[in-house]
C-alpha positions in Angstrom: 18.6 -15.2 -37.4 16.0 -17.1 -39.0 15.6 -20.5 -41.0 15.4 -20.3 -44.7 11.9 -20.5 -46.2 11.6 -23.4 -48.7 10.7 -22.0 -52.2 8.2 -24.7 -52.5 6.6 -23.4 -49.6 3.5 -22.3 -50.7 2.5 -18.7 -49.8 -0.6 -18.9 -47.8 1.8 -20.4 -45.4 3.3 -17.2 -44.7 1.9 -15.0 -41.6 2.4 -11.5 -41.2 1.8 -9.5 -38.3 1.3 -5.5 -38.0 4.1 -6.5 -35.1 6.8 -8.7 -34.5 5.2 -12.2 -33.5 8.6 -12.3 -30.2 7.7 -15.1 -28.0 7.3 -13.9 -24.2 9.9 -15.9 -22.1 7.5 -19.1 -19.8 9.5 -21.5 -18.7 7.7 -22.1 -15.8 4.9 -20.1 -13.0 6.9 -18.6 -10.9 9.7 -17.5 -13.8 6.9 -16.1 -16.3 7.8 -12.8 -17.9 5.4 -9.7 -17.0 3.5 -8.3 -20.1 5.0 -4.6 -19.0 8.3 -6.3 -19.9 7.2 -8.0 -22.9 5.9 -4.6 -24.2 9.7 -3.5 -23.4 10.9 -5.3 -25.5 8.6 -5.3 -28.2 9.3 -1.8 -28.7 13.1 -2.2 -28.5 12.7 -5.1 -31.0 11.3 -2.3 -33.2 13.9 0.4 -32.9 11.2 2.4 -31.1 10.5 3.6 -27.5 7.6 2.3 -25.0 5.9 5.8 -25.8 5.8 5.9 -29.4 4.9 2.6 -29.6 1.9 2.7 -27.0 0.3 6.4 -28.2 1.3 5.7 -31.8 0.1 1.4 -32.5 -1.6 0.7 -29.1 -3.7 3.7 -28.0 -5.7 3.8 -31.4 -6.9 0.3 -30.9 -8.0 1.2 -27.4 -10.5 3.6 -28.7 -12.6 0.5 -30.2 -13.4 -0.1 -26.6 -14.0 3.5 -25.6 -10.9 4.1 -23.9 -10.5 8.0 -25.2 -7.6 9.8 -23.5 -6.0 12.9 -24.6 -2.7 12.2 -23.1 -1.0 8.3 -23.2 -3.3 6.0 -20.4 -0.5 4.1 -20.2 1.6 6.5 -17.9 -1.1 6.2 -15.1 -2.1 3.1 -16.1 1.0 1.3 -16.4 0.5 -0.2 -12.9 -2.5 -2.0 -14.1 -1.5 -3.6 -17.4 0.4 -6.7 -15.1 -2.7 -7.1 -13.0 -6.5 -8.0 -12.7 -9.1 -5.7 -14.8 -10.9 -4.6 -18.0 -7.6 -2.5 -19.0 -5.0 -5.6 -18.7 -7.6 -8.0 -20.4 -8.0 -5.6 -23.7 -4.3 -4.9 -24.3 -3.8 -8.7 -24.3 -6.8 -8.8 -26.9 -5.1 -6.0 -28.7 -1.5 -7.6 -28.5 -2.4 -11.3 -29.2 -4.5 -9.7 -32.5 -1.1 -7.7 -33.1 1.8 -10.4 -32.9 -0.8 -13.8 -33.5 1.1 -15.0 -30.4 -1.6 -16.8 -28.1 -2.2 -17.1 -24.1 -0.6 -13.8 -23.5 -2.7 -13.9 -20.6 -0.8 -16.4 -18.6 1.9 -12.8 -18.5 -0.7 -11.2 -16.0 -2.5 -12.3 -13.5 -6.2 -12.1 -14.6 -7.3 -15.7 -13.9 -7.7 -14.7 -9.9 -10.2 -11.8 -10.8 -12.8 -14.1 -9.1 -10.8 -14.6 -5.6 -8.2 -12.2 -5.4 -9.7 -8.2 -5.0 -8.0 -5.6 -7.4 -7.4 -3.3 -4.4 -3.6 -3.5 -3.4 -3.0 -6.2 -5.4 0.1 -4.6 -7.6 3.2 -2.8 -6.9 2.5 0.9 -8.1 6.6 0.9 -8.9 9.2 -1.6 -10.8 11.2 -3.9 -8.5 13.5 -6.0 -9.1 16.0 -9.5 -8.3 19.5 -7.8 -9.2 21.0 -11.1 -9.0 18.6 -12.5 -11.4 19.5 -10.1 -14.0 22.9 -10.0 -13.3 22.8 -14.3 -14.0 20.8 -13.8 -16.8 23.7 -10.9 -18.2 26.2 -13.9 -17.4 24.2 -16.4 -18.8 24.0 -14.6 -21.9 20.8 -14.9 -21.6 17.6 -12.6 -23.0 17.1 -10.7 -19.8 13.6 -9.9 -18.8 11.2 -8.8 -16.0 9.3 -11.6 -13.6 5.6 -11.1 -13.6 6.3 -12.0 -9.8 8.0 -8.8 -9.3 4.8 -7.0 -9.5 2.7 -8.5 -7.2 2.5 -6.6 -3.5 3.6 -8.5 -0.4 6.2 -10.4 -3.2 9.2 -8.8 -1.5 12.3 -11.2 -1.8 14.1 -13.8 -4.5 13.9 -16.7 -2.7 16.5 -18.3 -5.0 19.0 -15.6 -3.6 17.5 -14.6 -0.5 17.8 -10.8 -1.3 15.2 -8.5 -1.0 13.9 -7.3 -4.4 14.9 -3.3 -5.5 13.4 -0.2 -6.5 15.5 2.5 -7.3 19.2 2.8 -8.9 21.8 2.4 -7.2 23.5 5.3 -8.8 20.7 8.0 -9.5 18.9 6.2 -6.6 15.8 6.7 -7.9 11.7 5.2 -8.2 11.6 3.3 -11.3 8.1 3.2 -13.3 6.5 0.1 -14.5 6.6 1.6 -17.8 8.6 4.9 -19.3 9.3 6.1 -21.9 13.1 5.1 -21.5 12.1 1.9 -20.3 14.9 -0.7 -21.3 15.1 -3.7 -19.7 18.0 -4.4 -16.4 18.9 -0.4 -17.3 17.4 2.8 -15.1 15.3 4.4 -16.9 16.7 7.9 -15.9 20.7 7.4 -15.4 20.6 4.2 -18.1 23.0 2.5 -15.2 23.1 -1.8 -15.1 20.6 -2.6 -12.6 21.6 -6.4 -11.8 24.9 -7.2 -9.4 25.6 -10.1 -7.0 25.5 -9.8 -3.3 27.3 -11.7 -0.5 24.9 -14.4 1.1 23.8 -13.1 5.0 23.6 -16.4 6.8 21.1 -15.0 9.6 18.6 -13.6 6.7 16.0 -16.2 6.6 15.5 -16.1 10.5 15.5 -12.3 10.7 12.7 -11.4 8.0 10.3 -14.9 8.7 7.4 -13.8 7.8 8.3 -11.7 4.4 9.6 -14.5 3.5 6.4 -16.6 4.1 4.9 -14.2 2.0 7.0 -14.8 -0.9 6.7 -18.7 -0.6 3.2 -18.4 -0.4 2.9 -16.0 -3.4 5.7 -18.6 -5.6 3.9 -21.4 -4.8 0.3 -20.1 -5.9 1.6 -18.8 -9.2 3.3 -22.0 -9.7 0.1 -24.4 -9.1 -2.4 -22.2 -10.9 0.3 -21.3 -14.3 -1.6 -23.4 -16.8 -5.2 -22.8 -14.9 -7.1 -20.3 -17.5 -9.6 -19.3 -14.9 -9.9 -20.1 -11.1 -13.4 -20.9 -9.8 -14.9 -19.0 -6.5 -16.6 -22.1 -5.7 -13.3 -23.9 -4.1 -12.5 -20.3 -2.6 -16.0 -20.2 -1.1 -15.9 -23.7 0.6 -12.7 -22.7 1.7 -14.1 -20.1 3.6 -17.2 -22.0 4.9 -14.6 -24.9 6.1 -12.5 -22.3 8.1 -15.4 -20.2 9.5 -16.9 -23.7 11.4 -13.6 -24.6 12.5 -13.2 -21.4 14.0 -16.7 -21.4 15.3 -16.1 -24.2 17.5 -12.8 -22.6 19.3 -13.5 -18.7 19.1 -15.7 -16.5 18.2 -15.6 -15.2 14.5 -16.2 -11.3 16.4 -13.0 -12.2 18.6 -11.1 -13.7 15.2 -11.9 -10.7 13.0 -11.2 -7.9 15.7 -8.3 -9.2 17.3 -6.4 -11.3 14.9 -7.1 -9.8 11.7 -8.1 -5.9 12.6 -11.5 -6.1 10.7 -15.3 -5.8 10.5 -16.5 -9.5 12.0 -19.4 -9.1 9.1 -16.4 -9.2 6.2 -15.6 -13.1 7.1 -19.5 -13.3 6.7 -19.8 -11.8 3.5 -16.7 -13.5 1.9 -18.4 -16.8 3.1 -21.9 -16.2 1.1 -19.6 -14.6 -2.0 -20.8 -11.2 -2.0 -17.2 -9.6 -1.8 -13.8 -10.1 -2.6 -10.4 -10.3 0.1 -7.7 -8.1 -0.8 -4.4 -10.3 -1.0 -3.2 -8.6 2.5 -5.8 -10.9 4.0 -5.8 -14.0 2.2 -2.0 -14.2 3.7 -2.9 -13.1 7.3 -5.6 -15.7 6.9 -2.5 -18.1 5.8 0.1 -17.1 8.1 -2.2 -17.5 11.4 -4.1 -20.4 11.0 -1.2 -22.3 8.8 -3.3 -23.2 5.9 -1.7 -22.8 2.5 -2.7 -20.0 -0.1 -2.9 -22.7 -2.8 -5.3 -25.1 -0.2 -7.1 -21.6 0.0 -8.0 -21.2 -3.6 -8.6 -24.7 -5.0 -10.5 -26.0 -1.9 -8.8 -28.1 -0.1 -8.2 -27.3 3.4 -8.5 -29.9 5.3 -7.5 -28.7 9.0 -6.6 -25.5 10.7 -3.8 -25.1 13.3 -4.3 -22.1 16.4 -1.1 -21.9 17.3 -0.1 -18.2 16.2 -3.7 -16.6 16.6 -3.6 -13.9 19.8 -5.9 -15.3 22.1 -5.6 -12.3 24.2 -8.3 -9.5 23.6 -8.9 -6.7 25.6 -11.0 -7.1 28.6 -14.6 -6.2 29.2 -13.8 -3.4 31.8 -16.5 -4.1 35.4 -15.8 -0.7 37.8 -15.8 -3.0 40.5 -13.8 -5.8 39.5 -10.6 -3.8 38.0 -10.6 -0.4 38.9 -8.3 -1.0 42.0 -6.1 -2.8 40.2 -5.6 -0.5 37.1 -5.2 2.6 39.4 -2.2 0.7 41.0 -0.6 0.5 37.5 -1.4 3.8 36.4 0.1 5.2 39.6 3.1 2.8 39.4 3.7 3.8 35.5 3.7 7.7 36.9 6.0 6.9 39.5 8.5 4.9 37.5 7.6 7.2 33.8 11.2 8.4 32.7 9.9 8.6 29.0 6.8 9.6 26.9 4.5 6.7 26.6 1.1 7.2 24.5 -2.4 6.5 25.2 -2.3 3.4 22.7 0.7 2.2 24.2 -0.6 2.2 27.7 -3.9 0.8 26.1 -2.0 -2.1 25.1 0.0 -2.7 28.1 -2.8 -2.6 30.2 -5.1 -4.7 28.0 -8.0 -2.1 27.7 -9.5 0.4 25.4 -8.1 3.9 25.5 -11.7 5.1 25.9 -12.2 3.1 28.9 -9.0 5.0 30.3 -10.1 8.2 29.4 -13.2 8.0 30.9 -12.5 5.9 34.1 -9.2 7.6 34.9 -9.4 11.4 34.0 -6.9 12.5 36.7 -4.3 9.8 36.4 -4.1 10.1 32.5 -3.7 14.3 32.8 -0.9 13.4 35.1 0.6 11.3 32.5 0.2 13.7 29.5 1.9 16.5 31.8 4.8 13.9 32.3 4.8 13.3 28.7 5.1 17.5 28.1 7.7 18.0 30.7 9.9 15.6 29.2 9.4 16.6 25.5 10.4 20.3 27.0 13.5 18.6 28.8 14.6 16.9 25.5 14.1 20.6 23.4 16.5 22.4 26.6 19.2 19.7 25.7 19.6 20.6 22.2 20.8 24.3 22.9 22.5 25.2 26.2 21.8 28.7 28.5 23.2 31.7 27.3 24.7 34.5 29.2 25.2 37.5 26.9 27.8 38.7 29.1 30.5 35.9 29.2 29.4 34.2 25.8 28.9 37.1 23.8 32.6 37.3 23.0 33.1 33.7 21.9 30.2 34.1 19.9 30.9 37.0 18.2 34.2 35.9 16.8 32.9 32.8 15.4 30.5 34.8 13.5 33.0 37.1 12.5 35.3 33.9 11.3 32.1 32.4 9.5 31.3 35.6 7.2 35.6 35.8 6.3 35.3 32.2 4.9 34.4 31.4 1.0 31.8 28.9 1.3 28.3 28.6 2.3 27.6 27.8 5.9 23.9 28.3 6.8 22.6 29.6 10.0 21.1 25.8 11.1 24.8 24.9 10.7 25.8 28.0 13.2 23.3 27.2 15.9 24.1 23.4 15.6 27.7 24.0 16.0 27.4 26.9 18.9 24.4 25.0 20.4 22.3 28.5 20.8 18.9 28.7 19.3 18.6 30.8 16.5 16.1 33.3 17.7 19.2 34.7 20.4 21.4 35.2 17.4 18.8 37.4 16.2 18.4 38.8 19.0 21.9 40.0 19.9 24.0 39.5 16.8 21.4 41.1 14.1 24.1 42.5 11.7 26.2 40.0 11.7 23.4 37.3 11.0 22.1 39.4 8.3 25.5 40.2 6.6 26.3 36.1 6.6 22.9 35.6 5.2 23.8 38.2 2.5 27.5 36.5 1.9 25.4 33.3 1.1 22.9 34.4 -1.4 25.9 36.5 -3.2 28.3 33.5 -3.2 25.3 31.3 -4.6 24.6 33.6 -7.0 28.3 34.0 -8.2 28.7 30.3 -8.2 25.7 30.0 -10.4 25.5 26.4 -10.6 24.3 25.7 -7.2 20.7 27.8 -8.6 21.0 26.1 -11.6 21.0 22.5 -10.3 18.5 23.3 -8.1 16.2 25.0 -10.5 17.0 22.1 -12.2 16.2 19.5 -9.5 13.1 21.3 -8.5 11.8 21.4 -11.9 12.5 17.4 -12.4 11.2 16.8 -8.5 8.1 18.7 -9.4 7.4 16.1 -12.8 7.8 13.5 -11.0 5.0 14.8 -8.2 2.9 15.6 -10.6 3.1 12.1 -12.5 3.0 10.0 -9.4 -0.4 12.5 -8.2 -2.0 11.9 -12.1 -1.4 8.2 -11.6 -2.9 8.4 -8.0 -6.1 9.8 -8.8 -6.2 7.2 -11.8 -5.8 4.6 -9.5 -8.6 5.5 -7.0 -11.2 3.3 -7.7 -12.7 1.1 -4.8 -10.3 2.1 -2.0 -9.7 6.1 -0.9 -5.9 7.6 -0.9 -5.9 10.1 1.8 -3.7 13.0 1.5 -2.0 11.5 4.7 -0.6 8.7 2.9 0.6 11.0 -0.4 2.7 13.1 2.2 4.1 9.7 3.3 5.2 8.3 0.1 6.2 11.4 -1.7 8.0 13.3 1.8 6.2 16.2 0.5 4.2 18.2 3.0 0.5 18.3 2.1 0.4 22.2 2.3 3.0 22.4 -0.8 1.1 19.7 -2.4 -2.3 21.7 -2.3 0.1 25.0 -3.1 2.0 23.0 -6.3 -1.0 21.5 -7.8 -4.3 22.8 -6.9 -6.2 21.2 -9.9 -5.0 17.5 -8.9 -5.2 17.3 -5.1 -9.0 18.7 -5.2 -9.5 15.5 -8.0 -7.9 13.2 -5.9 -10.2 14.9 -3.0 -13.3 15.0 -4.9 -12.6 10.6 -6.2 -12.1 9.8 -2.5 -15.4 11.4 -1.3 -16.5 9.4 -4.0 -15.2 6.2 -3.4 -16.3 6.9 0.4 -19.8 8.0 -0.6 -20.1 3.9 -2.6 -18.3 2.4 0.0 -21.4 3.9 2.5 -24.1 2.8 0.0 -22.6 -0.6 -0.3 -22.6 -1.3 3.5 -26.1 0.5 4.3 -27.5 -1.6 1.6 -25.5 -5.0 2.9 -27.1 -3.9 6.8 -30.0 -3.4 5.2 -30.4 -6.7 3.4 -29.2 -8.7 6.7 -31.8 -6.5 8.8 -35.0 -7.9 6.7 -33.6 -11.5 6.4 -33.0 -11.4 10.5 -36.6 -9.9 10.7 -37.8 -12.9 8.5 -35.8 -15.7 10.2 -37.6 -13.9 13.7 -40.8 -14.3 12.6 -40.4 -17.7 11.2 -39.1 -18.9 15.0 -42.6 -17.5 16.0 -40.5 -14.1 17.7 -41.2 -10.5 17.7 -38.6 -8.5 15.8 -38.1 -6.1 18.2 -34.9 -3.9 18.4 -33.4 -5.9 21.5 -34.5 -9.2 19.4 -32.4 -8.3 16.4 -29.1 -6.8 17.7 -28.1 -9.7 19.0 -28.3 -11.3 15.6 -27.0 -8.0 14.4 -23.0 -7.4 13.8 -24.2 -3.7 13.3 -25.7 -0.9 15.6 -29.5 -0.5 14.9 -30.2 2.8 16.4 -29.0 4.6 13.4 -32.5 6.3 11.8 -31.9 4.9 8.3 -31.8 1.2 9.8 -34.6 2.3 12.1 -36.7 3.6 8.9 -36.2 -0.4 7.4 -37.0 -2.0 10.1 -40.2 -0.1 10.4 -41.3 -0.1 6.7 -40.1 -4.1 6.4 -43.1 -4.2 9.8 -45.5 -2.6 7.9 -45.1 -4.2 4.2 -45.5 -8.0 6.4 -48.4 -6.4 8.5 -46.4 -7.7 11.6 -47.9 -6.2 14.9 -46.5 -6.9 18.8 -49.6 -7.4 20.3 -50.0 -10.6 17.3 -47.0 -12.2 19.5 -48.6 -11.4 23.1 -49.7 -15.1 24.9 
């Protein structure tokens, strides 16, 4: 495996390492190996698993930097270790010290920290190319993990066009970044080959366009920044300025930010004078609509900016006289012709004007439309179980009863109702001990089988692990951005009463860092109003204007007439000794 020394060879020649000194696989940007993989197999190069050797070697050198956990950071923070942030930066520090091999960084993705925000940025779960691992099995090659793979929005192998995995396809389930039986190309759980090839679908590139723009995009900007140590916010920022004066002369930056990209129009603002970051969600909106390049983003050179995909329309400024005659006759035409439930958004969108607008302008027609809405949802229920008439069903019904409790398997009373198409509430009702004595037959025959409980004592207990890990890394990763409860229930398909039931302690932390990150979040933009409230004051009374309230909301992009901006813009009058009647001609 390795060359023979020369004896000649003097000894101070020799390097040893606490670890072995494996090179990370590089061959180029976009085929750079994650550091979560090279970690992988580190520890498989020593005989050892990811946990012993991150709690036993690596978690004792992360208390010279103050990082004292009781439990392993590197469950909750495994998500992190690929990305930007203090955390990634000292376990390269750590692992370059470690294995004397150098640039380690070029494995993560720290060199955008000054253009690219943290927030979003990394996929919280391990995906995957199988075809690339399957080619590098074939290839006999060492297989590894892309750093690619981890970045969000990075959702298909262009060299394959496949979309990229995330669970087994036998166990079929989530993989971490980094476990414990973490092996690299195996499941962690099942320890099933993750790679195999897949028939090429002709029509893919035209049905999922702009996911794969996404991926191009994402390629192309690890490939021209791979050998850039650190990328500048200078280029970034002139980027910015360029695209905000092009779109100046067309739109309005308001109509741009609200319309096109669903934001505050002060962000494009701030991002222009440096003061905050854009999430990579943006930077690719920003890319896909006006057809500029990420790369031409970051380095600085965008030289032109195209319109063609940005949604002119916006919703119209509604004047009582001019389109309330005309919006009635839709409203009353979409009542007429309404055969299905349509929203409030919805018709706010088809009609081109705010839902509020609606609400207020149109009370009567929009109650007629709700009522629509309800009689149709109470149609759809009385489809799914039909009349019944005790006295010529009650026959039927009772022998199939009688034939479900004679049979030796489980058949559950949701199964019953489907089948009979009766609602479960008139079985009750007039078939009491026969629904009782099938839900007894159940329970026994579970009980007797004994490994239905078992396996699902079993499932429950493994379901409930892996809840509690993905809730312990949750409230680890809540940092800038808040993760409502609404969006836990999502991912995990665990209603948020069983969640609060389950585990108490963790939901009210993951409550209490979201009123936190909230409560920054607030200070950050009162203090960013309050800052552009006394330079507007100043830049009034420079152009020889009184910086009255009506003066500065139209340089405003916020609301005034809240008491706190109210209280600054009063005090700011007072500390410059500024006085109305000064102005008066």
């Amino acid at each position: 495996m390795y060359d023979i020394i020369s004896i000649k060879q003097k000894e101070d020649d020799l390097v040893t390492t606490p670890l072995y000194s494996i090179k990370p696989i590089a061959n180029e940007g976009k085929n750079v190996e994650s550091l979560s993989s090279y970690l992988v197999r580190l520890a498989n190069a020593h005989k050892v698993s990811i946990g012993i050797l991150t709690s036993k070697i690596l978690m004792p050198h992360l208390k010279e930097y103050n990082f004292n956990y009781s439990t392993n950071i590197y469950r909750g923070y495994s998500r992190h270790i690929n990305g930007l942030g203090e955390f990634s930066e000292i376990n390269i520090e750590i692992l370059e010290r470690l294995t004397e091999q150098k640039n380690l960084s070029s494995l993560t993705i720290n060199k955008f920290g000054d253009v690219i925000n943290k927030t979003k940025l990394m996929k919280s779960q391990r995906t995957w190319c199988p075809e690339c691992l399957q080619q590098m099995k074939e290839d006999l090659n060492v297989p590894y993990e892309k750093l690619i793979w981890n970045i969000n929005h990075y959702d298909i192998c262009l060299k394959h066009s496949i979309f990229l995995k995330s669970t087994c396809n036998q166990c079929g389930r989530l993989q971490n970044i980094l476990h414990v039986n973490s092996r690299i190309g195996y499941c962690q759980y099942c320890c099933s080959w993750l790679g195999y090839k897949k028939s090429v679908d002709t029509n893919f590139i035209s049905m999922y366009g702009d996911t794969i723009y996404n991926s191009k995009e994402i390629e192309d900007l690890v490939d021209f920044f791979f050998a850039t140590a650190k990328i500048s916010r200078k280029p970034f920022i002139s980027s910015i300025n360029f695209i905000n004066d092009k779109l100046r002369e067309k739109i309005s930056l308001r109509e741009f930010s609200l319309n096109n990209l669903e934001m505050h129009p002060g962000s494009l603002l701030r991002y222009n004078q440096g003061r905050t970051i854009p999430n990579i969600t943006l930077l690719l909106k920003i890319s896909r609509l006006l057809d500029i390049r990420l790369v031409e983003i970051l380095s600085g050179e965008v030289k032109d900016i195209s319109f063609k995909s940005l949604n002119r329309q916006s919703k119209i400024r509604y004047n009582h006289r001019v389109h309330y005659n005309a919006l009635e006759v839709s409203l009353n035409n979409i009542i007429k012709s309404q055969g299905d439930i349509i929203s409030i958004t919805t018709l706010s969108k088809k009609l081109n004007v705010s839902r509020k607008t609606l609400r207020e302008s149109f009370p009567d027609l929009i109650n007629k439309i709700k009522k629509n809405n309800d009689k149709i949802n109470q149609n759809v229920e009385k489809k799914m179980y039909r009349f019944y008439n005790h006295e010529n069903d009650c026959k039927k019904v009772m022998a199939y009863l009688q034939k479900v409790l004679m049979l030796e398997r489980v058949i559950t009373l949701e199964q019953i109702t489907t089948e009979l198409k009766i609602c479960s509430s008139t079985l009750k009702k007039y078939f009491p001990n026969l629904v009782e004595d099938i839900k007894v037959k159940n329970k026994l025959m579970a009980q007797k089988r004994g490994r239905f409980t078992s396996i699902s004592k079993k499932y429950k207990t493994i379901e409930m692990k892996r809840v509690k890990e993905k809730l312990q890394e949750i409230s680890n990763s809540i940092e800038e951005e808040p993760i409502y409860l609404s969006h836990i229930e999502e991912e995990l398909g665990i209603s948020q009463y069983r969640l609060r039931r389950k585990f108490p302690d963790l939901i009210k932390l993951i409550s209490a860092k979201n009123k936190d990150s909230k409560q920054r979040k607030r200070r950050v933009y009162i203090d960013n109003c309050n800052q552009e409230l006394i330079n507007t004051i100043i830049h009034l009374i420079s152009q020889d204007i009184y910086p009255g309230v009506d003066a500065l909301q139209k340089h405003l992009n916020f609301k005034i007439n809240n008491p706190v901006f109210l209280s600054v813009w009063r005090k700011t009058l007072m500390e410059l000794g500024i006085e109305k009647k000064s102005f008066r001609k």
